[in-house]
N, CA, C and O atoms as a GROMACS GRO file, in nm:
protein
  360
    1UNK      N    1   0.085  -0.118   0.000
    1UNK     CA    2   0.000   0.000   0.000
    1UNK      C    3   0.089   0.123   0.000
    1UNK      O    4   0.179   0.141   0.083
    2UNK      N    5   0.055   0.218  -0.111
    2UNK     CA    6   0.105   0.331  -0.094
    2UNK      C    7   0.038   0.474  -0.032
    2UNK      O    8  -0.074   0.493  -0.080
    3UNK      N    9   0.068   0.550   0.038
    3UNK     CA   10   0.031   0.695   0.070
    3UNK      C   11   0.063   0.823   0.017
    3UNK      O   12   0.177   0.812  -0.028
    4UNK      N   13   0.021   0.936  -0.001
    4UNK     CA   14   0.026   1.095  -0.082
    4UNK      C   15  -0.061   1.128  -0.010
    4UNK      O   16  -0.155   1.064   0.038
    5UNK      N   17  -0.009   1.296   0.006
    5UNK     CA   18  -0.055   1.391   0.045
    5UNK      C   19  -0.057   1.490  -0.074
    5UNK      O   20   0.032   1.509  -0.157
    6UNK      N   21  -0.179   1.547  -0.064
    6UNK     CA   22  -0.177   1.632  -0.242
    6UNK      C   23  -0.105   1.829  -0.188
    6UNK      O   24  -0.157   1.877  -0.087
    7UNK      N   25  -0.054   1.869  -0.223
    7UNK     CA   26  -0.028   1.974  -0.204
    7UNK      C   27  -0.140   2.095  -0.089
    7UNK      O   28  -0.254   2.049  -0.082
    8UNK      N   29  -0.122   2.228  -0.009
    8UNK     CA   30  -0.233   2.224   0.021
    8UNK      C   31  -0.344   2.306  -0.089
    8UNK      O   32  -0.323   2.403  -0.162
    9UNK      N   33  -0.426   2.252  -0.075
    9UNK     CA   34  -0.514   2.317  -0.178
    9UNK      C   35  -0.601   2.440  -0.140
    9UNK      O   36  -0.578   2.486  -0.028
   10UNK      N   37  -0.708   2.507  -0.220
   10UNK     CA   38  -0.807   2.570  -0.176
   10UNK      C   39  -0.912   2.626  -0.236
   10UNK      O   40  -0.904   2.692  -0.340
   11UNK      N   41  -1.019   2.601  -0.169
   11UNK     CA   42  -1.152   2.617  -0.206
   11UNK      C   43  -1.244   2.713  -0.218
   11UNK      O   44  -1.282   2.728  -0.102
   12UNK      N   45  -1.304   2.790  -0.287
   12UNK     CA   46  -1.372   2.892  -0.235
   12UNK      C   47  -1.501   2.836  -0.170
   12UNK      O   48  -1.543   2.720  -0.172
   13UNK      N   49  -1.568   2.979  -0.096
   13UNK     CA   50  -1.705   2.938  -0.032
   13UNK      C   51  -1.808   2.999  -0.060
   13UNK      O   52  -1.778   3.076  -0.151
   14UNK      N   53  -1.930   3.011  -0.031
   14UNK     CA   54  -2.018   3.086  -0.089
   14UNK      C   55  -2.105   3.060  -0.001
   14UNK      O   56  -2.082   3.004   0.107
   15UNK      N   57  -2.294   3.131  -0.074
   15UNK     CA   58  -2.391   3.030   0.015
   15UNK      C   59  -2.462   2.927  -0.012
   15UNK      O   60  -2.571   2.894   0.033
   16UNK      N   61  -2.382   2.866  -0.102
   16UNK     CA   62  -2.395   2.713  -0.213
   16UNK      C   63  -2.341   2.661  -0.189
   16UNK      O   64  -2.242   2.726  -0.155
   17UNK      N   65  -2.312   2.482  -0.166
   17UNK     CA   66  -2.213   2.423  -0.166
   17UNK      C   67  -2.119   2.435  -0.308
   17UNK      O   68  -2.177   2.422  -0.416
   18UNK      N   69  -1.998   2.456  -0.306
   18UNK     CA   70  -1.880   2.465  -0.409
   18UNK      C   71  -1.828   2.276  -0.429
   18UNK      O   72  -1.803   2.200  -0.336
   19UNK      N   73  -1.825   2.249  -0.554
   19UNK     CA   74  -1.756   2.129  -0.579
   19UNK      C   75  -1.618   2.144  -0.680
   19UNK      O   76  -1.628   2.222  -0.774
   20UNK      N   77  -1.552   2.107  -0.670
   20UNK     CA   78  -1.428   2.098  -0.722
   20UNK      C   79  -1.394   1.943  -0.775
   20UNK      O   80  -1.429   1.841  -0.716
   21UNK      N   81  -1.347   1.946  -0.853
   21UNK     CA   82  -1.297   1.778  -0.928
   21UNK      C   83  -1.072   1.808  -0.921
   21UNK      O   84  -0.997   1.893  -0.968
   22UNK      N   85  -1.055   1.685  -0.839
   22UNK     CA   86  -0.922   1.716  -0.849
   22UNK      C   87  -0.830   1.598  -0.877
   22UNK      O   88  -0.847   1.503  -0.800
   23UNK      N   89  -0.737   1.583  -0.969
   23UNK     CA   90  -0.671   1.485  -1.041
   23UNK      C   91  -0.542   1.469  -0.980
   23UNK      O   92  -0.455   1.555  -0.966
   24UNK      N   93  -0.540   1.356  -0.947
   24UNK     CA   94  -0.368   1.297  -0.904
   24UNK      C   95  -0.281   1.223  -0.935
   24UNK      O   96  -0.291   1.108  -0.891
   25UNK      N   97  -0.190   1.250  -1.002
   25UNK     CA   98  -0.111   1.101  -1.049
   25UNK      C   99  -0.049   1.036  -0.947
   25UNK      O  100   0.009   1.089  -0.852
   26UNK      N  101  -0.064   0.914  -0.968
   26UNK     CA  102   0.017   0.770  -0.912
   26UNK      C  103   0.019   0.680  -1.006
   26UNK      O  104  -0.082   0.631  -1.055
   27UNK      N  105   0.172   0.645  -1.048
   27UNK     CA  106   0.220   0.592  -1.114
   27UNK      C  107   0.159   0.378  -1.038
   27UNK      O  108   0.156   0.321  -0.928
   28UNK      N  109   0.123   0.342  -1.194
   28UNK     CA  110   0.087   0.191  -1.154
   28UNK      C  111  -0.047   0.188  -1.108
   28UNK      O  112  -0.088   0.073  -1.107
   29UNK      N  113  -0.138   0.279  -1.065
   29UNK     CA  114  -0.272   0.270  -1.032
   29UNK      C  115  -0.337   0.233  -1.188
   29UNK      O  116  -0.296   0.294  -1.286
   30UNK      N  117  -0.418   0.150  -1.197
   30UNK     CA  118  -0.530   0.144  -1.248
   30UNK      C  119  -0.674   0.178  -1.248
   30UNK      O  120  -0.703   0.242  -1.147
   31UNK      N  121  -0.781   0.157  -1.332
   31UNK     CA  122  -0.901   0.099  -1.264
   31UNK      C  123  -0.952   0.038  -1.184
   31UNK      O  124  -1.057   0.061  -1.125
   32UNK      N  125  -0.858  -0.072  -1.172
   32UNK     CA  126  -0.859  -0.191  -1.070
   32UNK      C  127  -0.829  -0.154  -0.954
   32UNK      O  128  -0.895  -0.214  -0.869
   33UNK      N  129  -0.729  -0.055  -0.901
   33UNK     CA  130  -0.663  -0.044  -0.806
   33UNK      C  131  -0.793   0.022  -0.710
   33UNK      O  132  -0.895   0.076  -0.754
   34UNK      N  133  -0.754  -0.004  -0.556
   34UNK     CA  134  -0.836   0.038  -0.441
   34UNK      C  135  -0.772   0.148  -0.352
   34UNK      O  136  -0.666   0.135  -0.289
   35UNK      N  137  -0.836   0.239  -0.355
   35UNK     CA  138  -0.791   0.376  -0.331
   35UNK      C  139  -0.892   0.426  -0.189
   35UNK      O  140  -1.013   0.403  -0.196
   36UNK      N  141  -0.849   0.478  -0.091
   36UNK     CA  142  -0.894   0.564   0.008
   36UNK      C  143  -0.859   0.695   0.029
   36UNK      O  144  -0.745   0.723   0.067
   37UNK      N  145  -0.953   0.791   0.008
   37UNK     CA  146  -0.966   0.916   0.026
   37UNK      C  147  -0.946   1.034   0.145
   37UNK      O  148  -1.022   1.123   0.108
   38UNK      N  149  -0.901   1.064   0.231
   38UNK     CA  150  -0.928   1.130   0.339
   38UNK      C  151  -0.925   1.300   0.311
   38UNK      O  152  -0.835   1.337   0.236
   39UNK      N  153  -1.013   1.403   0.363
   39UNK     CA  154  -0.987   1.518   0.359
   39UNK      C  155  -0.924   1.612   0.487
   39UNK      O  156  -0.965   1.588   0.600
   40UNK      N  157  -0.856   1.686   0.473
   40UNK     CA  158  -0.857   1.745   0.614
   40UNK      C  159  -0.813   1.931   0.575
   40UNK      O  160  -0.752   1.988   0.485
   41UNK      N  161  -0.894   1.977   0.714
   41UNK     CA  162  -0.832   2.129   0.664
   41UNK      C  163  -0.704   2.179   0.761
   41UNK      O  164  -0.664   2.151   0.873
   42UNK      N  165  -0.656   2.284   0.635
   42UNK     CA  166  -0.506   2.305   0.747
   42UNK      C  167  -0.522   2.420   0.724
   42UNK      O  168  -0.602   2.479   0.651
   43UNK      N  169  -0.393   2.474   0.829
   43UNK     CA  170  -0.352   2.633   0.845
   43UNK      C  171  -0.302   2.657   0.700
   43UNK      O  172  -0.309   2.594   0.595
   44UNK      N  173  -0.236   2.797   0.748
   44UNK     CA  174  -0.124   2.821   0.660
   44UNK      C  175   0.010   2.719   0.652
   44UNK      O  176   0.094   2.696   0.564
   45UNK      N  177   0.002   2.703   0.695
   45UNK     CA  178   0.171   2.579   0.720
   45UNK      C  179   0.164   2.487   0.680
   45UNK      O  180   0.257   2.408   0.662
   46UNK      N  181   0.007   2.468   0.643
   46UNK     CA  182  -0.029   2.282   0.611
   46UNK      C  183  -0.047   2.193   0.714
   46UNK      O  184  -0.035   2.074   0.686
   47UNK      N  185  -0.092   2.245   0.907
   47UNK     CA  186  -0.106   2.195   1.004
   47UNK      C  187  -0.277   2.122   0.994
   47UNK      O  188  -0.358   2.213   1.010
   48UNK      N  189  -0.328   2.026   0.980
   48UNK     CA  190  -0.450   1.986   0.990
   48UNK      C  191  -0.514   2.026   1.127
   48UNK      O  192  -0.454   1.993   1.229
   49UNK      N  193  -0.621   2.088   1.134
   49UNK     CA  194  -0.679   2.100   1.258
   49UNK      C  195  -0.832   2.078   1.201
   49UNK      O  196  -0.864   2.093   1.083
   50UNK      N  197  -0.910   2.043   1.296
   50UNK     CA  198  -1.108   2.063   1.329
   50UNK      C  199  -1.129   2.241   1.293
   50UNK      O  200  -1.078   2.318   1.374
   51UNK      N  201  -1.182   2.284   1.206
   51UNK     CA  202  -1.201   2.414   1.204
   51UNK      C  203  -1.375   2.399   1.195
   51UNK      O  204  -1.432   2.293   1.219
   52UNK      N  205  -1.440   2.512   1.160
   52UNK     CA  206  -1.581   2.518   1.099
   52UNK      C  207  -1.652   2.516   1.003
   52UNK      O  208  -1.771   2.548   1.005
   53UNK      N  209  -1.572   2.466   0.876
   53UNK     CA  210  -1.576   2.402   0.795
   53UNK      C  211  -1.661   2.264   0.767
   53UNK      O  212  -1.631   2.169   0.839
   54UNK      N  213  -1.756   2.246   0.676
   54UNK     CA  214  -1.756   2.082   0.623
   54UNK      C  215  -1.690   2.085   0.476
   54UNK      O  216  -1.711   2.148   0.373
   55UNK      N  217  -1.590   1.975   0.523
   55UNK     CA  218  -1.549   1.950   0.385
   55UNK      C  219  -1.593   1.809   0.360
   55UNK      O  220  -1.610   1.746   0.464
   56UNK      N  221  -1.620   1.725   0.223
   56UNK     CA  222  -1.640   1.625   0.155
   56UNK      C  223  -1.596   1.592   0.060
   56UNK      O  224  -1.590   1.661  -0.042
   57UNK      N  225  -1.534   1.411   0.079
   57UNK     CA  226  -1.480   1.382  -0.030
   57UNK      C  227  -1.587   1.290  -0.080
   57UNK      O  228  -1.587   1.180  -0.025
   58UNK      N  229  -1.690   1.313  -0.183
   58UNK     CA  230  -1.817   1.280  -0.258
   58UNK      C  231  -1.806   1.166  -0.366
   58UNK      O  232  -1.892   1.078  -0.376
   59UNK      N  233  -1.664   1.177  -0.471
   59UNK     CA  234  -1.668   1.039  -0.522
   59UNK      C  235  -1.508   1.065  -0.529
   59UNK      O  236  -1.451   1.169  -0.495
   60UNK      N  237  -1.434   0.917  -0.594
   60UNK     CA  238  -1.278   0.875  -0.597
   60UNK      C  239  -1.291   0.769  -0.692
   60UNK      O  240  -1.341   0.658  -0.676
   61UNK      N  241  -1.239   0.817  -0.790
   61UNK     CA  242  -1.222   0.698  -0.913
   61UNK      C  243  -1.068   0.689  -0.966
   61UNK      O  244  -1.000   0.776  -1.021
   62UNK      N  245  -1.042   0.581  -0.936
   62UNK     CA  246  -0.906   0.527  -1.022
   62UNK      C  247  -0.934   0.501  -1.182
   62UNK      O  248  -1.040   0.460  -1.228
   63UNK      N  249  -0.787   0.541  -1.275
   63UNK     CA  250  -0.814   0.573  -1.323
   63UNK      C  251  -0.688   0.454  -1.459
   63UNK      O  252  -0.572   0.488  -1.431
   64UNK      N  253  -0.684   0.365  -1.554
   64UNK     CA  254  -0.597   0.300  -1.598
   64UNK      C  255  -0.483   0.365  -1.662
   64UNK      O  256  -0.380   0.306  -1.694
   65UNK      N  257  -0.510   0.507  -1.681
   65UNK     CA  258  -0.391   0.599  -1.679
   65UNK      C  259  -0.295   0.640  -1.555
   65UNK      O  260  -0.211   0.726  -1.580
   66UNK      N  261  -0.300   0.586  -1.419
   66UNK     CA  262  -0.245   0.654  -1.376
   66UNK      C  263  -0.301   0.784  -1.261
   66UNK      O  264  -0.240   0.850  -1.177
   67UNK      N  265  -0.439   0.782  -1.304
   67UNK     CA  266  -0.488   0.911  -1.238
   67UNK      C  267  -0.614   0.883  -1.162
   67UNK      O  268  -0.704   0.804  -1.189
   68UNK      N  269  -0.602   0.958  -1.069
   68UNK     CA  270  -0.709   0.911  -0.967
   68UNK      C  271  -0.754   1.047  -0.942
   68UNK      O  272  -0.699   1.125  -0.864
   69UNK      N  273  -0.872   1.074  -1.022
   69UNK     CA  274  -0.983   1.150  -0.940
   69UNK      C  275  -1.052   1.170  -0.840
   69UNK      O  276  -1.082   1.059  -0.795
   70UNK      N  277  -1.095   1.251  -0.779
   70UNK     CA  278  -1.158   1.303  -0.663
   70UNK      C  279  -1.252   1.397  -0.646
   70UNK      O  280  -1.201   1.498  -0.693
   71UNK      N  281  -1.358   1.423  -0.605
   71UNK     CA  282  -1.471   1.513  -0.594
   71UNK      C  283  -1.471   1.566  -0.447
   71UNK      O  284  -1.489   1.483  -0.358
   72UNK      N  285  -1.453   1.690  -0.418
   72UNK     CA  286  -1.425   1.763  -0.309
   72UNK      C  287  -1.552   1.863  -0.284
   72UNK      O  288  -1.574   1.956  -0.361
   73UNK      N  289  -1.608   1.844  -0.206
   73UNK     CA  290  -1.715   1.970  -0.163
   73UNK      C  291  -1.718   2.051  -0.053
   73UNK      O  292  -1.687   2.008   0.058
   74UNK      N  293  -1.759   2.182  -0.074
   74UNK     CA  294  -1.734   2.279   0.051
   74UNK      C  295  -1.845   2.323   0.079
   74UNK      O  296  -1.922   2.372  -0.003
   75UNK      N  297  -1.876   2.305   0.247
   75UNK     CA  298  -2.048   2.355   0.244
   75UNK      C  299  -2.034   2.477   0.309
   75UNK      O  300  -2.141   2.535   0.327
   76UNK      N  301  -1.880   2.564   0.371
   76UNK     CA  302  -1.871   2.645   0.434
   76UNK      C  303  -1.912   2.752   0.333
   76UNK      O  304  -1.952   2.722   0.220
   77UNK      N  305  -1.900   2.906   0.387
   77UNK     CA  306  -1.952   3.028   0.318
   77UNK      C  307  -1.777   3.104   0.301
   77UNK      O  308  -1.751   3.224   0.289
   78UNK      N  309  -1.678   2.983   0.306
   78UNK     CA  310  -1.552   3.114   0.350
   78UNK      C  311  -1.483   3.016   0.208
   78UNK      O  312  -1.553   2.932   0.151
   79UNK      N  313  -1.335   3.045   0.167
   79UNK     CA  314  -1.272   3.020   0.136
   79UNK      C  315  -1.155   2.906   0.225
   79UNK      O  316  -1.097   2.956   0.321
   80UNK      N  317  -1.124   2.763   0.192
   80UNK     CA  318  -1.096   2.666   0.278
   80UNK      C  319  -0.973   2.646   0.250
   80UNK      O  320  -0.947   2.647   0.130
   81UNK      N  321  -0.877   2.626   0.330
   81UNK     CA  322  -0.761   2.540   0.248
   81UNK      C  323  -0.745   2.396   0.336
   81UNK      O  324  -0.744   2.372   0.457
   82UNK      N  325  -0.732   2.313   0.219
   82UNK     CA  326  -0.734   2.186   0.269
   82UNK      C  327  -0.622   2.098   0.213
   82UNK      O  328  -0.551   2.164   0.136
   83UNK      N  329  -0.576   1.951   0.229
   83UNK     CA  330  -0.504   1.842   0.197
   83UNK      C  331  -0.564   1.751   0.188
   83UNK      O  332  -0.646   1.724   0.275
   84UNK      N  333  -0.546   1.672   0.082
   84UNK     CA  334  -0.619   1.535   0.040
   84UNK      C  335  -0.540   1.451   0.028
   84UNK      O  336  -0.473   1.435  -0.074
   85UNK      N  337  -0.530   1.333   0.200
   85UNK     CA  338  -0.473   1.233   0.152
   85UNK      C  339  -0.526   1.052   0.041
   85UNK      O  340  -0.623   0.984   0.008
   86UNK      N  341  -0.421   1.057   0.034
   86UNK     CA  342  -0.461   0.921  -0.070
   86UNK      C  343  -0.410   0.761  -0.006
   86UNK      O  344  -0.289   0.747   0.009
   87UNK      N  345  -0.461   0.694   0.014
   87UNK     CA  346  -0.426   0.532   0.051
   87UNK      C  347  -0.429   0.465  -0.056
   87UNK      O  348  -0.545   0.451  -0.094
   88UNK      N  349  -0.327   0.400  -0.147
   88UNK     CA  350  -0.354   0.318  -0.307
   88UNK      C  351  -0.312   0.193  -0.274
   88UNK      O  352  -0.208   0.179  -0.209
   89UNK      N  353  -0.369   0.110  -0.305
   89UNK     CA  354  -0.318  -0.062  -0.312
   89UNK      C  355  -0.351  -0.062  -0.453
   89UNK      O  356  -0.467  -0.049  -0.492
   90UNK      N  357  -0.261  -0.076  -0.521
   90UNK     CA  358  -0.267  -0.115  -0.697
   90UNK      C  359  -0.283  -0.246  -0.696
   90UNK      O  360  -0.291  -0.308  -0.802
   0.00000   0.00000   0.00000
């Protein structure tokens, strides 16, 4: 099993939920491969903490290129920054 952390990212907010689609390479993933998603929000530094935020990771598809998609949603009204880790067993 391999692990990644995606850079930190960020989201805007509104009074809509915001969805975002976000692409990751890992080399050797397939279709086949089984992938776990986790979201978390961080500071500036990239420190994960509980803030007031909901964030959601909504769908995760592997991909036979290599790429593993992700669907991220923000139900807050602010702008989020977050990290998306990845768990891959190819």
């Amino acid at each position: 099993m391999r692990s990644g952390n995606s850079p930190i990212l960020s989201i805007p907010g509104g009074p809509f939920a915001i969805s975002l689609t976000q692409i990751f390479n890992f080399p050797d993933v397939t279709a086949n491969s089984r992938v776990v998603a986790s979201i978390s929000e961080v500071d500036s530094n990239g420190k994960p903490f509980i803030g007031d935020a909901t964030l959601s990771i909504d769908r995760v598809a592997p991909n036979d290129d290599g790429e593993i998609v992700v669907n991220v949603t923000n139900t807050y009204d602010a702008r989020v920054f977050y990290r998306v880790t990845l768990f891959v067993s190819p």
